[in-house]
C-alpha positions as CSV (number, residue, x, y, z in Angstrom):
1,X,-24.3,-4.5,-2.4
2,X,-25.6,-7.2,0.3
3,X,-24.6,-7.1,3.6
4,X,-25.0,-9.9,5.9
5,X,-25.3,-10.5,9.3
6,X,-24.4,-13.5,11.6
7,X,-25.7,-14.4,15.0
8,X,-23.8,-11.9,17.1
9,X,-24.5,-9.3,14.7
10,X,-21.2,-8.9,12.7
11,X,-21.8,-8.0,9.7
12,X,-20.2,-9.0,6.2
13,X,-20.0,-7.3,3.0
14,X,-18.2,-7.7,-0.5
15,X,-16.4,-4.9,-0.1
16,X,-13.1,-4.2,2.1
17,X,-12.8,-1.0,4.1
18,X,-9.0,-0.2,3.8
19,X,-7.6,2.6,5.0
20,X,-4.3,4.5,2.8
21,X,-1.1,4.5,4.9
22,X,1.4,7.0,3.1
23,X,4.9,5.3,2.4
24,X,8.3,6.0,1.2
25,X,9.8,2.7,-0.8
26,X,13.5,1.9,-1.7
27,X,14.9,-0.1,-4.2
28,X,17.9,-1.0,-5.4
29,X,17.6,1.9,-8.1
30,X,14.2,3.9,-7.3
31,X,12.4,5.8,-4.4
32,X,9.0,5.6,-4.1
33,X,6.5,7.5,-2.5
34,X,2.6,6.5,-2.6
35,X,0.2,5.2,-0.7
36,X,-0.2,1.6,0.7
37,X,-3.8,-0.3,2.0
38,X,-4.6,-1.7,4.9
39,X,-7.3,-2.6,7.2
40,X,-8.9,-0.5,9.9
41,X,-7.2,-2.1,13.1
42,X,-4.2,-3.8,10.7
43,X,-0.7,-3.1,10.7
44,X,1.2,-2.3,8.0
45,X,3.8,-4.8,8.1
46,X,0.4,-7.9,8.3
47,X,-1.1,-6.4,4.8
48,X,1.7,-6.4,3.4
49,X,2.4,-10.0,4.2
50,X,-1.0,-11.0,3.2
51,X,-0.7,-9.3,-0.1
52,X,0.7,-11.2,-3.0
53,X,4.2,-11.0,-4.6
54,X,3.2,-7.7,-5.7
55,X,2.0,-5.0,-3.1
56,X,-0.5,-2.3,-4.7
57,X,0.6,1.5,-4.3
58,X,-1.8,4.8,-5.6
59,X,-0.8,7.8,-6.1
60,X,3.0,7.0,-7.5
61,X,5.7,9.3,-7.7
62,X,9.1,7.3,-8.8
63,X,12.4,9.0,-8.1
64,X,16.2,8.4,-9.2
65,X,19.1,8.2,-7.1
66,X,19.4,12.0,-7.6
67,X,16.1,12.7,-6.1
68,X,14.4,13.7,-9.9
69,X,10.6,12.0,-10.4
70,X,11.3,9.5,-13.6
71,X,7.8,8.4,-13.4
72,X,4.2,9.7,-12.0
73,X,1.2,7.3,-11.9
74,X,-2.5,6.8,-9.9
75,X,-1.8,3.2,-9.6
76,X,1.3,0.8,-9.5
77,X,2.3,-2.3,-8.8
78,X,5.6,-3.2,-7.2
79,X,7.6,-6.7,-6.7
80,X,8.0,-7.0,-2.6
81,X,11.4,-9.5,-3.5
82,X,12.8,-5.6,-4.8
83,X,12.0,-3.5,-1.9
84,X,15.0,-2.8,0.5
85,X,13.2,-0.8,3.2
86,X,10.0,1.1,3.6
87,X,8.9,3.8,6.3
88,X,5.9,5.5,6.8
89,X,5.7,8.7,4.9
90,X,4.3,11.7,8.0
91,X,5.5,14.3,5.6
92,X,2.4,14.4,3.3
């Protein structure tokens, strides 16, 4: 890994610290629960609105609309045009 270093000192890497934020998803059909990225000093809400059309969760657990997980998974991808709300998860 190189790191570099301008003339005030910052310094600059290829690698992204991010730190997980645990969320609760809605969709029309599904809950989710999983963990979201972001940066040290970013809000939620600004990494996900940098992300692309699809926002990156780990740690997956899918639910149906009578609370049963469908689906279990270290890593998903899900389409931000399908997600109705999401909160911040202070339960796990």
């Amino acid at each position: 890994m190189s790191i570099r270093f301008d003339e005030k000192g910052k310094f600059f890497t290829q690698v992204v610290s991010k730190e997980p934020y645990p969320v609760i998803i809605q969709t029309l059909l599904h809950r989710i629960e999983g963990n979201i990225y972001a940066r040290q000093d970013e809000r939620i809400k600004d990494a996900i609105n940098a992300e692309s059309q699809f926002i990156a969760v780990t740690d997956v657990k899918i639910y149906n609309s009578q609370g049963q997980v469908i689906f279990e998974s270290d890593f998903t991808l899900i389409n931000g045009d399908h997600i109705v709300w999401m909160i911040p998860n202070y339960e796990t």
